[in-house]
VEXMARSE-717541 format. One record per residue: residue number from 1; x, y, z of N, C-alpha, C in turn. Coordinates in nm, 3 decimals. Atoms other than C-alpha are relative to their C-alpha. Example, Ala and Ser with C-alpha at 12.3 -4.5 7.8 and 13.67 -1.06 7.14 Angstrom:
BEGIN
+-----+---------+---------+---------+---------+---------+---------+---------+---------+---------+
: seq :      nX :      nY :      nZ :     caX :     caY :     caZ :      cX :      cY :      cZ :
+-----+---------+---------+---------+---------+---------+---------+---------+---------+---------+
:   1 :   0.089 :  -0.119 :   0.000 :   1.230 :  -0.450 :   0.780 :   0.090 :   0.120 :   0.000 :
:   2 :  -0.082 :  -0.119 :  -0.006 :   1.367 :  -0.106 :   0.714 :  -0.077 :   0.109 :   0.073 :
+-----+---------+---------+---------+---------+---------+---------+---------+---------+---------+
END
This chain:
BEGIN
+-----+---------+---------+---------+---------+---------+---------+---------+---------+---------+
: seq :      nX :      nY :      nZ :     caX :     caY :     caZ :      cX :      cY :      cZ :
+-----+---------+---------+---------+---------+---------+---------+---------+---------+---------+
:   1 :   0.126 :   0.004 :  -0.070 :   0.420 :  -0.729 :   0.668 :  -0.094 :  -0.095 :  -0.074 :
:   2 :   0.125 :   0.079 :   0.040 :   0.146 :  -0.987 :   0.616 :  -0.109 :   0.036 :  -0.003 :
:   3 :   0.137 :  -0.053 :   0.003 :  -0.147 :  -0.932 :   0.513 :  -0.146 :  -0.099 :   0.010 :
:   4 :   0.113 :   0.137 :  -0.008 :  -0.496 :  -1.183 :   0.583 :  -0.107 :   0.071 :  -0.123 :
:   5 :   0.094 :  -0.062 :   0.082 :  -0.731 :  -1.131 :   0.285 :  -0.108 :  -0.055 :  -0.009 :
:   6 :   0.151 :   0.021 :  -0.032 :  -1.081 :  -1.134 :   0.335 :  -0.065 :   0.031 :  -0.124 :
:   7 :   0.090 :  -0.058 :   0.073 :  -1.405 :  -1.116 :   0.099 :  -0.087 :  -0.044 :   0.101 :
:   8 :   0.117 :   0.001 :  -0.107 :  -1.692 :  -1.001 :   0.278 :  -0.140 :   0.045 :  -0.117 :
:   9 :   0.097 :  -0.054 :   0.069 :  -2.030 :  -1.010 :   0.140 :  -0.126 :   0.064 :   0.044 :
:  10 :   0.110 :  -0.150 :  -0.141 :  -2.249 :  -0.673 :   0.252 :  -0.117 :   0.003 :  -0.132 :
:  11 :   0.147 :  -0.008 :   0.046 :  -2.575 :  -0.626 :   0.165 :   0.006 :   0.130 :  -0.058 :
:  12 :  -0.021 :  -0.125 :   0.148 :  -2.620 :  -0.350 :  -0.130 :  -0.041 :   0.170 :   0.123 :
:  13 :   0.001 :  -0.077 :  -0.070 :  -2.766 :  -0.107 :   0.154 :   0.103 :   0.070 :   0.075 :
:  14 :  -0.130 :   0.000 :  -0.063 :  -2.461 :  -0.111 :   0.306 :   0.087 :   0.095 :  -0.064 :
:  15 :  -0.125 :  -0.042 :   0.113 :  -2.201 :   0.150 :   0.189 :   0.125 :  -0.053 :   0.015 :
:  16 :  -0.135 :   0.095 :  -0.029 :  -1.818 :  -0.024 :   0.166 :   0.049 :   0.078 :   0.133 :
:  17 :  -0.049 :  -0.055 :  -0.113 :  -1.704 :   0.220 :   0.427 :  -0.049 :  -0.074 :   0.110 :
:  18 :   0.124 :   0.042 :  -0.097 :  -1.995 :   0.056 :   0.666 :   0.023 :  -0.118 :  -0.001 :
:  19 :  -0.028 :   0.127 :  -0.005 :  -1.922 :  -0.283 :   0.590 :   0.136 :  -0.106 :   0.061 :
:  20 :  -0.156 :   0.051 :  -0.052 :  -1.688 :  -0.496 :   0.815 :  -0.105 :  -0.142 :   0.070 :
:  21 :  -0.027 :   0.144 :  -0.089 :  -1.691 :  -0.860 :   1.005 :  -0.121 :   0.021 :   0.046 :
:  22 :   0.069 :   0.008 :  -0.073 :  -1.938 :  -0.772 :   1.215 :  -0.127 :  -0.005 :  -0.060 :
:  23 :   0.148 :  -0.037 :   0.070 :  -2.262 :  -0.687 :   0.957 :   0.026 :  -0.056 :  -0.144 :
:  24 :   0.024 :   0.090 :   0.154 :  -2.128 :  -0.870 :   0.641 :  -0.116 :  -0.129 :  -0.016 :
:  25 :   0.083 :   0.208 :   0.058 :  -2.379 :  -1.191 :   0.501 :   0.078 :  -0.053 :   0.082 :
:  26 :  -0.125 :   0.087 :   0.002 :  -2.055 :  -1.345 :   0.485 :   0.108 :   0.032 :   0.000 :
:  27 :  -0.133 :  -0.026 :   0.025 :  -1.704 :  -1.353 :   0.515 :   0.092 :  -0.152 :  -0.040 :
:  28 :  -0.114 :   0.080 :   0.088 :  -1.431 :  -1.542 :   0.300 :   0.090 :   0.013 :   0.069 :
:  29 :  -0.123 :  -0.045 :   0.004 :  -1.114 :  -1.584 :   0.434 :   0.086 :  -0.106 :  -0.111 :
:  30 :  -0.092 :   0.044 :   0.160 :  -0.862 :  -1.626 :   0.139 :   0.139 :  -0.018 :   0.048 :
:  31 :  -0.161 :  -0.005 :  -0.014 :  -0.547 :  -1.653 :   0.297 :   0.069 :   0.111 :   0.024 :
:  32 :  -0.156 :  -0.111 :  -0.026 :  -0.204 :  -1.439 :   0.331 :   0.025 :   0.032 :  -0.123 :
:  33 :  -0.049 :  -0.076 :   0.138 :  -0.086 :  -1.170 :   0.088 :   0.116 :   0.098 :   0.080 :
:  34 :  -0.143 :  -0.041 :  -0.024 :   0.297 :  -1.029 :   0.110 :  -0.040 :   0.153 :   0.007 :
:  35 :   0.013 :  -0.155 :   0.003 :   0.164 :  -0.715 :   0.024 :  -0.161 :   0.070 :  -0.084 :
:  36 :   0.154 :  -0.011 :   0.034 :  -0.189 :  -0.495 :  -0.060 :  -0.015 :   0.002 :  -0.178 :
:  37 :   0.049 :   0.067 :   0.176 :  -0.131 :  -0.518 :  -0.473 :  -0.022 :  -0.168 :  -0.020 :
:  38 :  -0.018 :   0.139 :   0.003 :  -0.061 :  -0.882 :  -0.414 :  -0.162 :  -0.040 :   0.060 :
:  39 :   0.096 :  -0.001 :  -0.080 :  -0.341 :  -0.843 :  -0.150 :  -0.163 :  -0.033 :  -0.113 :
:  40 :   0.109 :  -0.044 :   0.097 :  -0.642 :  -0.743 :  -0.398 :   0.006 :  -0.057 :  -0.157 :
:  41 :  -0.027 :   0.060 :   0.134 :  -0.478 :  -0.895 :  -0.727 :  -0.082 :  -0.169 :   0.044 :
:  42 :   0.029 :   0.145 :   0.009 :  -0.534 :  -1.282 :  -0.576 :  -0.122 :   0.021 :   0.086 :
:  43 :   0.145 :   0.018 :  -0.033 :  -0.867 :  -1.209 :  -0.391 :  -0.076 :   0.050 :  -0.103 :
:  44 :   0.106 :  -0.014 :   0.097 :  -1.019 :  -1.086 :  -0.725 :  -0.003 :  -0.091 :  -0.080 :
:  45 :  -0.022 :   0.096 :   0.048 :  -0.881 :  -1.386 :  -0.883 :  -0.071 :  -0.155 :   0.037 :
:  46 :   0.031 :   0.115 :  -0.038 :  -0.985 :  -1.633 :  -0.658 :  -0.156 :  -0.018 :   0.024 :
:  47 :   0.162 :  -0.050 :  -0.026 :  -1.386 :  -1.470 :  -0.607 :  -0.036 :  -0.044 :  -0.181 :
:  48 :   0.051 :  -0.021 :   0.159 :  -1.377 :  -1.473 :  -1.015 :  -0.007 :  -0.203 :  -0.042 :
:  49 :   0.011 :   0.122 :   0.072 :  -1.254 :  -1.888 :  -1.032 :  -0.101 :  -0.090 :   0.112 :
:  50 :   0.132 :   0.056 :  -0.071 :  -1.539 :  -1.988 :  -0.738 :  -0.101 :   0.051 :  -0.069 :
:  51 :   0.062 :   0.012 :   0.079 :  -1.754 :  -1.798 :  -0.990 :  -0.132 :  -0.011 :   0.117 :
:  52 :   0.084 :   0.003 :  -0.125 :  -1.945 :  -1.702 :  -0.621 :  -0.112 :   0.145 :  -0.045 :
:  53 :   0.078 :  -0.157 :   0.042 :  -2.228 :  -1.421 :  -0.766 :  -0.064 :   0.026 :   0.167 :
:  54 :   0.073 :  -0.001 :  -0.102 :  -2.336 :  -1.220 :  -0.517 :  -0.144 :   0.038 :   0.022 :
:  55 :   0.180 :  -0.089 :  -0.017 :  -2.717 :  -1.101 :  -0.609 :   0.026 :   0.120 :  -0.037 :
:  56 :   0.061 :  -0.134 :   0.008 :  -2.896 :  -0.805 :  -0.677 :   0.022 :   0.030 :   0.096 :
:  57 :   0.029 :  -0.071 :  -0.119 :  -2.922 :  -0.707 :  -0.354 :   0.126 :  -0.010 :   0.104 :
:  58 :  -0.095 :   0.014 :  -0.081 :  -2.567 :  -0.766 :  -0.238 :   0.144 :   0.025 :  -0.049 :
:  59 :  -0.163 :  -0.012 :   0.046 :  -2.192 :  -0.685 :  -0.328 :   0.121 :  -0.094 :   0.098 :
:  60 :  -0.127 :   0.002 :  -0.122 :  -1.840 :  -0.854 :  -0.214 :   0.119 :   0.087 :  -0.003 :
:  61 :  -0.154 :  -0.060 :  -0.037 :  -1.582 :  -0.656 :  -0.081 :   0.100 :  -0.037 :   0.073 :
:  62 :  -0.103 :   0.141 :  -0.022 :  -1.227 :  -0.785 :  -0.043 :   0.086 :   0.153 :   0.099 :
:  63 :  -0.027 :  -0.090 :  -0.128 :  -1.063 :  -0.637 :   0.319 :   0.190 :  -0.061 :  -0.012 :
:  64 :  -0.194 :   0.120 :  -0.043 :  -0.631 :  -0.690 :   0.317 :   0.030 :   0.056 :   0.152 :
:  65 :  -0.054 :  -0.022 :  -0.107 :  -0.584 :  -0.657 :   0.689 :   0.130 :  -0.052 :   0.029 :
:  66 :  -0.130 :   0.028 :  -0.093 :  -0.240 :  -0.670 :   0.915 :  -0.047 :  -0.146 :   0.008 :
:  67 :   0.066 :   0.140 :  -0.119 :  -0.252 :  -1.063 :   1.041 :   0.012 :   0.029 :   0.102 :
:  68 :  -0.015 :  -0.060 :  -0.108 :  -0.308 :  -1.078 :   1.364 :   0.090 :  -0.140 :   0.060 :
:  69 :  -0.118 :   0.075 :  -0.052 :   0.006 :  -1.231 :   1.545 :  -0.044 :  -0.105 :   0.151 :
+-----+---------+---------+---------+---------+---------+---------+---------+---------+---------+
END
Protein backbone atom coordinates (compact mmCIF):
# COMPACT_ATOMS: atom_id res chain seq x y z
CA UNK A 1 0.00 0.00 0.00
CA UNK A 2 1.13 3.54 -0.78
CA UNK A 3 1.06 6.01 1.19
CA UNK A 4 0.98 10.21 0.03
CA UNK A 5 2.68 12.16 2.85
CA UNK A 6 1.50 15.38 3.70
CA UNK A 7 2.66 18.29 6.22
CA UNK A 8 -0.06 20.46 7.06
CA UNK A 9 0.38 23.61 8.86
CA UNK A 10 -2.74 24.28 11.54
CA UNK A 11 -2.98 27.08 13.46
CA UNK A 12 -2.02 26.40 17.35
CA UNK A 13 -5.94 26.77 18.12
CA UNK A 14 -6.51 23.98 16.24
CA UNK A 15 -6.29 20.56 18.03
CA UNK A 16 -4.36 17.74 15.56
CA UNK A 17 -7.52 15.71 15.60
CA UNK A 18 -9.32 19.03 13.99
CA UNK A 19 -6.81 19.71 11.58
CA UNK A 20 -7.09 18.41 7.93
CA UNK A 21 -6.83 19.88 4.10
CA UNK A 22 -9.57 21.79 4.43
CA UNK A 23 -8.57 24.43 7.58
CA UNK A 24 -4.71 23.94 7.49
CA UNK A 25 -2.47 27.52 6.63
CA UNK A 26 -0.85 25.16 4.48
CA UNK A 27 -0.27 21.97 3.09
CA UNK A 28 3.08 20.22 1.93
CA UNK A 29 2.88 17.47 -0.18
CA UNK A 30 6.11 15.34 0.31
CA UNK A 31 5.63 12.55 -1.82
CA UNK A 32 5.02 8.55 -1.50
CA UNK A 33 5.95 6.40 1.51
CA UNK A 34 5.89 2.33 1.20
CA UNK A 35 4.72 2.30 4.52
CA UNK A 36 3.52 4.67 7.83
CA UNK A 37 7.21 4.24 9.75
CA UNK A 38 8.72 5.04 6.41
CA UNK A 39 5.70 7.45 6.17
CA UNK A 40 6.59 9.82 9.30
CA UNK A 41 10.47 8.92 9.42
CA UNK A 42 11.05 10.97 5.81
CA UNK A 43 8.40 13.74 6.44
CA UNK A 44 10.22 14.65 9.73
CA UNK A 45 13.36 14.58 7.86
CA UNK A 46 12.51 16.51 5.06
CA UNK A 47 10.37 19.55 7.36
CA UNK A 48 13.80 19.48 9.56
CA UNK A 49 16.32 20.01 6.08
CA UNK A 50 13.75 23.01 4.62
CA UNK A 51 14.41 24.24 8.19
CA UNK A 52 10.43 25.60 7.50
CA UNK A 53 9.58 27.07 11.39
CA UNK A 54 6.25 27.27 11.90
CA UNK A 55 5.56 30.29 14.57
CA UNK A 56 4.23 30.76 17.81
CA UNK A 57 0.98 30.60 16.85
CA UNK A 58 1.11 27.57 14.59
CA UNK A 59 2.28 23.81 14.47
CA UNK A 60 2.97 21.25 11.39
CA UNK A 61 1.42 18.09 11.31
CA UNK A 62 2.55 15.35 8.95
CA UNK A 63 -0.85 13.24 7.54
CA UNK A 64 0.39 9.49 5.71
CA UNK A 65 -2.77 8.92 3.75
CA UNK A 66 -3.82 5.81 1.27
CA UNK A 67 -2.90 7.49 -2.40
CA UNK A 68 -5.64 8.04 -4.11
CA UNK A 69 -5.68 5.77 -7.32
Amino acid sequence: MTLSVLALLCAATLAPSECDRSNATDVIALGQSANEIACMRDAQETLAALAIRSGPDAYWLVRCERART
